[in-house]
PAMI-629149 format. One record per atom (N, C-alpha, C): z, y, x. Coordinates in steps of 0.001 Angstrom, whole numbers, plus 500000, padded with zeros to 6 digits. Atoms other than C-alpha are relative to their C-alpha. Last residue first. Example, Ala and Ser with C-alpha at 12.3 -4.5 7.8 and 13.67 -1.06 7.14 Angstrom:
// residues 2
499940498810499180;507140498940513670;500730501090499230;500000498810500890;507800495500512300;500000501200500900;
//
This chain:
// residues 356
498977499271498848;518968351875554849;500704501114500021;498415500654500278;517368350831551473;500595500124501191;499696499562501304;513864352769551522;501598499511499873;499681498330500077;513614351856555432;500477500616498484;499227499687499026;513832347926554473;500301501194500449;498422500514500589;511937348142551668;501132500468500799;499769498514500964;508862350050553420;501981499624499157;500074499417499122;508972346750556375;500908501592499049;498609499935499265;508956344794553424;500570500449500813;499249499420501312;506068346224551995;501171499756499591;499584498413500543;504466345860555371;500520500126498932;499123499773498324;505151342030556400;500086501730499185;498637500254500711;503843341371552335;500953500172501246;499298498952500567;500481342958553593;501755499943499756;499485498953499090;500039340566556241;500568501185499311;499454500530499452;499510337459553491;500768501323501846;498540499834500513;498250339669551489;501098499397500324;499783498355500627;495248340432553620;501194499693499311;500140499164498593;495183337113555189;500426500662499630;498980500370499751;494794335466551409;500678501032501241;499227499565500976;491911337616550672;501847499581500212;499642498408499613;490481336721553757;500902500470499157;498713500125498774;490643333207552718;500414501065500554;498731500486500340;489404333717549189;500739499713501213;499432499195500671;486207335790550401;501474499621499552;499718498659499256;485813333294552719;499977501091499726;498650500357499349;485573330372549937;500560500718501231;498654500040500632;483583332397547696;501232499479500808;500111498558500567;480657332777550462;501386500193499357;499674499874498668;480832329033551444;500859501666499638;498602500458499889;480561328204547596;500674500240501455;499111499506500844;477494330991547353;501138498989500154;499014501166500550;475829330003550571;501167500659498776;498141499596500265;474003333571551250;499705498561499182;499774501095499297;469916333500551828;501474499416500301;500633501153500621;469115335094548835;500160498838500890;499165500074500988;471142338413549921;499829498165499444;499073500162499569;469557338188553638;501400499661498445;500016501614500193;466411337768552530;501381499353500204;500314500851500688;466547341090551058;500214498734500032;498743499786500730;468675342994553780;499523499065498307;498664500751499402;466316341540556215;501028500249499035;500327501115500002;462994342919554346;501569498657500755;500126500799501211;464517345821553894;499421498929499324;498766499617500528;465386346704557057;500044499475498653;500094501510500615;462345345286559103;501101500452498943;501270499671501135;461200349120560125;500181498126499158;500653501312500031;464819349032562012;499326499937499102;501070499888499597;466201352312561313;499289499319500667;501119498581501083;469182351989558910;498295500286501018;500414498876499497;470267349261561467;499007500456499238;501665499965500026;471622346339559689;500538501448500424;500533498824499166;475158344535559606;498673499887500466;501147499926498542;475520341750557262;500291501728500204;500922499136499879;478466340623554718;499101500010501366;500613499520501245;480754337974553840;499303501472499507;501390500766501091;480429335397556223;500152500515499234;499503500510500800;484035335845558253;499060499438498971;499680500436499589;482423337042561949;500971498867498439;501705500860498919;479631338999560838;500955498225500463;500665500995500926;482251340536558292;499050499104500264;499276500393500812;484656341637560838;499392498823498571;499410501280499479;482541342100563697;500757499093498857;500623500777499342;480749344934561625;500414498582500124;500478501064501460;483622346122560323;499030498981499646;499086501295500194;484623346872563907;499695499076498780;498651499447500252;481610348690564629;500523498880499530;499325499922498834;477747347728566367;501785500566499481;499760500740498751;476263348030563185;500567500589500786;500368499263498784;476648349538559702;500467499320501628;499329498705498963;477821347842556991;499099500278500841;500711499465498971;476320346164553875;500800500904500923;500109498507499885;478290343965551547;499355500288501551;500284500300498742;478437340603549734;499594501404500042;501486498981500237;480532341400546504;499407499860501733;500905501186499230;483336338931545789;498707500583499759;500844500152500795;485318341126543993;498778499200500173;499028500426501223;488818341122546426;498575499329498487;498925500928499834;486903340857549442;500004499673498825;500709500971499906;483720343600548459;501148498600500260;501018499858501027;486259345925547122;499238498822500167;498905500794500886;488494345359550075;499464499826498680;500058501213499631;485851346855552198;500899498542499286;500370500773500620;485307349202550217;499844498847500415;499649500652501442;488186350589551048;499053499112499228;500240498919501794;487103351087554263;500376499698499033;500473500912500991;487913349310557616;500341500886498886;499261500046501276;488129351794560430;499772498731499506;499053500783500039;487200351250564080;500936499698498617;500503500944498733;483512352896564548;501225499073499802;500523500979500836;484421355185561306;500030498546501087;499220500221501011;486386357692562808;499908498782499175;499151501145499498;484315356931566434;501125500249498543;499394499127499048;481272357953564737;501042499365499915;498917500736499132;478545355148563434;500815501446500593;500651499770498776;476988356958560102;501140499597501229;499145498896499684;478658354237557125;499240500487501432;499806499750498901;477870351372555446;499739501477500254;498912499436499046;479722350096553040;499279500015501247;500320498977499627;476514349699549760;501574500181500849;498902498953500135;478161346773548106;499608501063501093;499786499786498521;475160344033547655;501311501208499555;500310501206499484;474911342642543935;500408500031501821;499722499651498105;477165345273542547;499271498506500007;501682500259499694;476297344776538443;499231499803501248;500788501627500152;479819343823538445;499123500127499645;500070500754499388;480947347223540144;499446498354499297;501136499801499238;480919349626537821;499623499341501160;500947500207500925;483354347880535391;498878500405500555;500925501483499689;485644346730538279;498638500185498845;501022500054498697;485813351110539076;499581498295499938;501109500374500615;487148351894535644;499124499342501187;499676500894500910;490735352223536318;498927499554499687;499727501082498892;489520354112539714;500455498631499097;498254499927500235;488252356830537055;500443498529500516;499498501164500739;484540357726537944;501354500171500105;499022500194499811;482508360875538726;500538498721499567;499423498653499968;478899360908538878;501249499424500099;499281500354501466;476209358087537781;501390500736500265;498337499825499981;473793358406540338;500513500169498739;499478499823500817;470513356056540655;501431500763499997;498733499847499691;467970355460543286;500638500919498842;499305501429500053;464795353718542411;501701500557500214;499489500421501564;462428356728541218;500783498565500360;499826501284499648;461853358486544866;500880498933498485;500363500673501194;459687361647544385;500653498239499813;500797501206498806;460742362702547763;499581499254498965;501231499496498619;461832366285546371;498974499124500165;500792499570501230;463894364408543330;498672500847500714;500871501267500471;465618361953545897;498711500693499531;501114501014499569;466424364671548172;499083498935499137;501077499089499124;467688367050545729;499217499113500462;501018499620501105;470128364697544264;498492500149500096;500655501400500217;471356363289547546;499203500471499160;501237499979498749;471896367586548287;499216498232499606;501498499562500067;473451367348545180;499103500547500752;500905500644501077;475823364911545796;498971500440499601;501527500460499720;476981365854549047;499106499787498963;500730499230499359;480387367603548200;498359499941500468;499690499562498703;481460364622546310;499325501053500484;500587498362499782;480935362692543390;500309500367501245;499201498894499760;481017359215542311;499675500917500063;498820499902501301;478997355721541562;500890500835501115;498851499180499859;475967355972543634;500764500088498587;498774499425501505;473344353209542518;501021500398500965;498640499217498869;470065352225544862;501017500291498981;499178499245500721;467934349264542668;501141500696501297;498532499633499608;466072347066545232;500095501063499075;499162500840500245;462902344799544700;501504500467500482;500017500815501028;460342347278543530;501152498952499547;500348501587500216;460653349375546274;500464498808499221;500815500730500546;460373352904545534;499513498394500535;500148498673501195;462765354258548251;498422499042499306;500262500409501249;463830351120550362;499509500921498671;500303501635499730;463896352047553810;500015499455498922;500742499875499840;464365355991552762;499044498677500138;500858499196501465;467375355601551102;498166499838499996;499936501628500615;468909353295553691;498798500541498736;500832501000499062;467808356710556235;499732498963499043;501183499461500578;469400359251553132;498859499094500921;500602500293501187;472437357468553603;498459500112499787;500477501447499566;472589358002557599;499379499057498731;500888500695498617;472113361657557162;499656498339500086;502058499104500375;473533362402553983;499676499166500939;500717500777498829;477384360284554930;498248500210500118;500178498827498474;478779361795551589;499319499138501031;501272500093500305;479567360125547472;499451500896501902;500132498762499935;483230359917547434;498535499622500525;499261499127498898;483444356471546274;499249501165500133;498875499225500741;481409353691545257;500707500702500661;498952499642499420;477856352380546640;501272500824498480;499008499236500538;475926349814544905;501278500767500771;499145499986499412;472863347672545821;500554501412500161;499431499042499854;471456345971543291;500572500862500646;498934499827499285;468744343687544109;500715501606499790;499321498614499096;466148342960541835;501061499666500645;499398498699500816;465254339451541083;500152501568500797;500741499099500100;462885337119543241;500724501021499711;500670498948499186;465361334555543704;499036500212499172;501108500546499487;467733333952540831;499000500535501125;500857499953500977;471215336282541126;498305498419500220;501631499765499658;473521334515543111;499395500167498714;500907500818500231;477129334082541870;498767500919500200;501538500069499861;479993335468543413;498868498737499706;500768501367498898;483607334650542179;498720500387499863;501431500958500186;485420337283540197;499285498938501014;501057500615498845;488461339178540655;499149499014499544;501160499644500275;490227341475537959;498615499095501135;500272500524501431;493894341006538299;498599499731499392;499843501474499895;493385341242541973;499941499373498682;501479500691499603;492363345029541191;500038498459500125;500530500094500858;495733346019540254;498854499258499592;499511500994500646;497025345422543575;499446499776498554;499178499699501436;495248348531544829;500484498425499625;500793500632501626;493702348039547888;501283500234499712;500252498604500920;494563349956551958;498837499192498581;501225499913501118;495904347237553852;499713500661499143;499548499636501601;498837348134555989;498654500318499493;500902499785500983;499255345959559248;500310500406498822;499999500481501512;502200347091561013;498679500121499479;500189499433501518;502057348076564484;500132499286499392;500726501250500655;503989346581567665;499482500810498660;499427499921500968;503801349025570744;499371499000498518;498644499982500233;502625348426573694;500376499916499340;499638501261500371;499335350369573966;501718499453500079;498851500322498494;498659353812572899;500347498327499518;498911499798499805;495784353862570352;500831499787500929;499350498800498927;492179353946571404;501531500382499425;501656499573499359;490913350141570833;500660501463500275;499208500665498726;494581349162568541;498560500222501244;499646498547499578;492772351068565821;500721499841501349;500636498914498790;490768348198565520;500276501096500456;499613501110498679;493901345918563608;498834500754501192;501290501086499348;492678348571560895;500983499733501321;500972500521500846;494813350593558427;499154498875500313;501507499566499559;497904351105561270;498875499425498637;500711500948500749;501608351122560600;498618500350499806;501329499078500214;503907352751562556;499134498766499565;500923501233499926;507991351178562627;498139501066499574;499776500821499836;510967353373562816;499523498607499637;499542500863501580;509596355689564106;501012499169500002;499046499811500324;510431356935568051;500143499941498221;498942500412499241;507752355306569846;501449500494499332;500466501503500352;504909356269567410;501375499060500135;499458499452501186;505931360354567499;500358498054499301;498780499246499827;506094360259571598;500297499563498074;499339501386499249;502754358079571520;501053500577499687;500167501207501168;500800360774569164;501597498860500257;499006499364500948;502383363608571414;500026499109498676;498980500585499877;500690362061574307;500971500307498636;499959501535499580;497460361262572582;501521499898500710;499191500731501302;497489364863571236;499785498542500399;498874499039500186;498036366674575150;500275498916498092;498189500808499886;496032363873576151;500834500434499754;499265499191498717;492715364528574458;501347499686499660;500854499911498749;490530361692573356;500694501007500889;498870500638498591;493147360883570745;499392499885501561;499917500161498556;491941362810568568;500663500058501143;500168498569500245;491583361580564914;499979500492501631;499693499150498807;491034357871564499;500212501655500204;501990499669499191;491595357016560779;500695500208501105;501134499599500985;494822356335558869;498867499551500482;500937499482498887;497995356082561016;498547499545499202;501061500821500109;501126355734558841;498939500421500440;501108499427499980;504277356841560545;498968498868499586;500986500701499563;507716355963559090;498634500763500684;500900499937500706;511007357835559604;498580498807499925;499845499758501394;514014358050560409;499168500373499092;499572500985500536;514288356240564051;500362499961498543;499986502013499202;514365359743565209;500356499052499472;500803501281500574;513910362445562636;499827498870500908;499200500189501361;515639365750563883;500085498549498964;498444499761500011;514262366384566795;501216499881499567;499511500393499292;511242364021567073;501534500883500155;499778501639499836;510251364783563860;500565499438500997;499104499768501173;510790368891563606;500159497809500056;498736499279499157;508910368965567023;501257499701498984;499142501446498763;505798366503565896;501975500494500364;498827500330500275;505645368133562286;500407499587501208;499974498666500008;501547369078563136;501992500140499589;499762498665499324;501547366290564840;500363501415499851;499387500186499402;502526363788561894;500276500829501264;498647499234500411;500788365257559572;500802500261500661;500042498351499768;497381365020561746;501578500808498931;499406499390498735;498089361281562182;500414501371500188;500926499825498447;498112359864558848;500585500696500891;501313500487500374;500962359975555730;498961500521501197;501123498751499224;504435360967557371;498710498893499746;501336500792500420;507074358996554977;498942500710500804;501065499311500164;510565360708556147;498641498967500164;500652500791499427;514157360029555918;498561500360499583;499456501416499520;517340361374554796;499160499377500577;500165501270500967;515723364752553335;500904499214500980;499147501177499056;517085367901554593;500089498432499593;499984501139500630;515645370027552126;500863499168500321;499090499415501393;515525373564553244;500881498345499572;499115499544499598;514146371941556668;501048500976498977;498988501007499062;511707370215555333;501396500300500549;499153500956500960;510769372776553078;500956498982500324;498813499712500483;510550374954556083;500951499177498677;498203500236499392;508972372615558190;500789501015499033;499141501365499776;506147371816555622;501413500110500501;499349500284501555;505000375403554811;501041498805500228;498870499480499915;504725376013558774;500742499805498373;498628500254499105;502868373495558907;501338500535499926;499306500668500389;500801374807556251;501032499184500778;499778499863500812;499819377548557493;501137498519499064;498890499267499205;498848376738560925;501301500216498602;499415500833499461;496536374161559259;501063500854500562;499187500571501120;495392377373557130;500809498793500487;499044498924501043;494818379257559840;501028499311499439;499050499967499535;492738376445561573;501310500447499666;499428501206500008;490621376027558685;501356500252500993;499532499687500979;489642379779558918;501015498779499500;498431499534499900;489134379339562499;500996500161498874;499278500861499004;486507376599562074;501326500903499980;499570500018498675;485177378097558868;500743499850500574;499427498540499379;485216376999556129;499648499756501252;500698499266499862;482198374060554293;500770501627501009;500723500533498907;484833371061554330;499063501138500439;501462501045500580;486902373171551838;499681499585501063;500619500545499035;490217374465553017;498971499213499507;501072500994499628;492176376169549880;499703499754501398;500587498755499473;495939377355549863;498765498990500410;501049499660501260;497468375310546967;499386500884500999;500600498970499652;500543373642548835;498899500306499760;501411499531499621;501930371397546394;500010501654500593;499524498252499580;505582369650545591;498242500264500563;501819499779498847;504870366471544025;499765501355500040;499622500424498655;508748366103542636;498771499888500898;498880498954498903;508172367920539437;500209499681501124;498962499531500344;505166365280538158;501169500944501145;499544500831498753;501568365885538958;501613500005499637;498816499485500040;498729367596537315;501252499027500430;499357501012500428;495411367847538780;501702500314499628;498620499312500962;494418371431538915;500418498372499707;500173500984501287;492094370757542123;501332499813498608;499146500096501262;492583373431544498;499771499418498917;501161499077500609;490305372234547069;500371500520498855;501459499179499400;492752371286549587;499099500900499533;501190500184500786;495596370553546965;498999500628501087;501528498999500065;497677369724550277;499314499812498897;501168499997499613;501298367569549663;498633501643500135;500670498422499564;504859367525549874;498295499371500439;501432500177499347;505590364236547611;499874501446500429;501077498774499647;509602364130547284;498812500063500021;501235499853499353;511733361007546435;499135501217500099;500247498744499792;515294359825544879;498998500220501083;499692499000499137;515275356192544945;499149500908500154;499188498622500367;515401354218542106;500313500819500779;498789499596499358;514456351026544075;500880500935499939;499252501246500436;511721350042541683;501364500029500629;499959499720501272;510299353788542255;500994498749499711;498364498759500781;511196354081545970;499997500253498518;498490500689499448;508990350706546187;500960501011499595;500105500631500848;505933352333543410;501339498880500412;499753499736501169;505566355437545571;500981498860498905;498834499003499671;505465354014548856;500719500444498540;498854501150499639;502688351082547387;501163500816500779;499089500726500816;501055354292545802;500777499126500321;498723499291500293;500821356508548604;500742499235499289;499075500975499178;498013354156550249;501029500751499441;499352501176501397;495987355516547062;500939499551500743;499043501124499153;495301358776549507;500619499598499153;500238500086498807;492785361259548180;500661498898501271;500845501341500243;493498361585545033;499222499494500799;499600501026499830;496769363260546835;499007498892499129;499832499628501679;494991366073548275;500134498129499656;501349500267501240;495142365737551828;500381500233498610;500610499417499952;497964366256554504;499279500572499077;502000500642500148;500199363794552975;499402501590500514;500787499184499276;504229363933554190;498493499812499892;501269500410499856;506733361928551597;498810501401500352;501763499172500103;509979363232552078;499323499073500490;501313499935499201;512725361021551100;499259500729499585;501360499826500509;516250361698549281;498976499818501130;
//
């Protein structure tokens, strides 16, 4: 049997499914030990084992800690009741907090998947990262930029974070006429106040931009608030969604609202929506000076803008109208390729451990 290791609450990490969906076609016996963080009563079949002790973003620092102490210790004992055959460790912070029970017991028997940056600024978890990397039996990174503060040396696995589903559903960008509104549409956990509430501000009542939040999240009604304070009648939320429904809120997406306040979690990621804008052919907004940045500056299918540049919405305007739509489609379709063209290295990679 495999344990599968998620910190998080599991609507919280879709990368589970392509794990999920190999030991499913492969009939192999499987575990999910996960965190309901916020006790969310989702329901889950017998083998998605749950620890239920809350941690909201709002506890306190030691109170959090606790509970990280807490559940560790939940993990190794199951783990160690269990005695799986081989082990799935979802991001970094599973993986440390398991480092002793992994490297003792788990050499060369497990995978690590590496998420976000977390910190690797100090060396006590930078060496204990390297120690857990070096003895998988293969680590697999979200972003080719995580290679910037990970240990070097070692070969990762690209593992693209989209739904397959979604491909069924792809479209080819077409330019609205000029003058029109401009839609521009974030999806997803609804958070990032500070730098949001800047894009917010650079276009609040202007005529030629529609704002639209599609989700929820801890922030939402502070966004609320603000808008309804700042009297600002252009920005739109529309609350929870169901990820089955997410191409239907998206093809009004003229721009794709991905950008993000610069910290170093973000500074090297690539987002989901970044695959969103790929796969749906949605020209999208990031945030400068970061990898995603380079990424779409460098493929043609989005711009990076500085939320506080008084030109902002005059650049993010001309910038939609000034887009080569057959150029546009045809680097959305080569990336696209890329992406599954590296994915199919990782989901053979998962094979290969699932059948050993």
């Amino acid at each position: 049997m495999i344990g599968i290791v998620c910190i998080g609450n599991i609507k919280y990490s879709p990368y589970l499914e392509k794990y999920v969906k190999i030991l499913e076609d492969e009939q192999k016996e499987y575990e999910v030990l996960f965190w309901s963080r916020d006790n969310s009563d989702n329901l889950y079949p017998d083998n998605f084992i749950c620890f239920d002790k809350n941690s909201d973003l709002g506890q306190h620092g030691i109170i959090k800690s606790v509970r990280f102490l807490q559940y560790g210790l939940w993990l190794k004992n199951i783990i160690g009741f269990k005695k799986y055959d081989g082990l799935i460790i979802l991001t970094t912070l599973s993986g440390i907090i398991l480092w002793s029970t992994i490297l003792m017991k788990y050499k060369d028997k497990y995978i690590f998947d590496i998420r976000d940056y977390s910190y690797e600024k100090y060396k006590l978890f930078f060496h204990l990262e390297e120690k857990i990397i070096k003895y998988s039996m293969f680590t697999c990174i979200s972003s080719i930029g995580f290679k910037e503060f990970l240990p070097p040396k070692y070969d990762y696995v690209i593992a693209h974070n989209f739904n397959y589903n979604d491909l069924n559903l792809r479209k080819a960008f077409k330019k609205k006429p000029k003058g029109s509104v401009i839609n521009l549409v974030w999806n997803g956990i609804v958070r990032y106040f500070d730098h949001q509430s800047a894009i917010i501000d650079r276009l609040k009542n202007d005529s030629r931009f529609n704002i639209i939040y599609h989700g929820s999240g801890p922030e939402l009604d502070k966004f609320k608030k603000y808008c309804s304070d700042n009297k600002i009648n252009n920005v739109f939320f529309t609350g929870a969604y169901d990820n089955n429904t997410k191409y239907l809120l998206l093809n009004d997406a003229d721009i794709l609202n991905n950008s993000y306040a610069i910290k170093n979690e973000v500074k090297y990621a690539i987002s989901n929506k970044y695959y969103d804008g790929v796969i749906y052919a949605i020209p999208q907004l990031v945030e400068v000076n970061s990898f995603k940045h380079k990424k779409v500056s460098e493929l043609g299918i989005g711009i990076g803008l500085d939320v506080h540049n008084n030109g902002f919405a005059n650049q993010l305007y001309d910038y939609y109208f000034d887009i080569n739509a057959i150029d546009f489609n045809e680097s959305c379709n080569k990336e696209l390729q890329s992406i599954l063209k590296e994915d199919e290295v990782y989901l053979k990679k998962i094979s290969e451990f699932v059948l050993e």
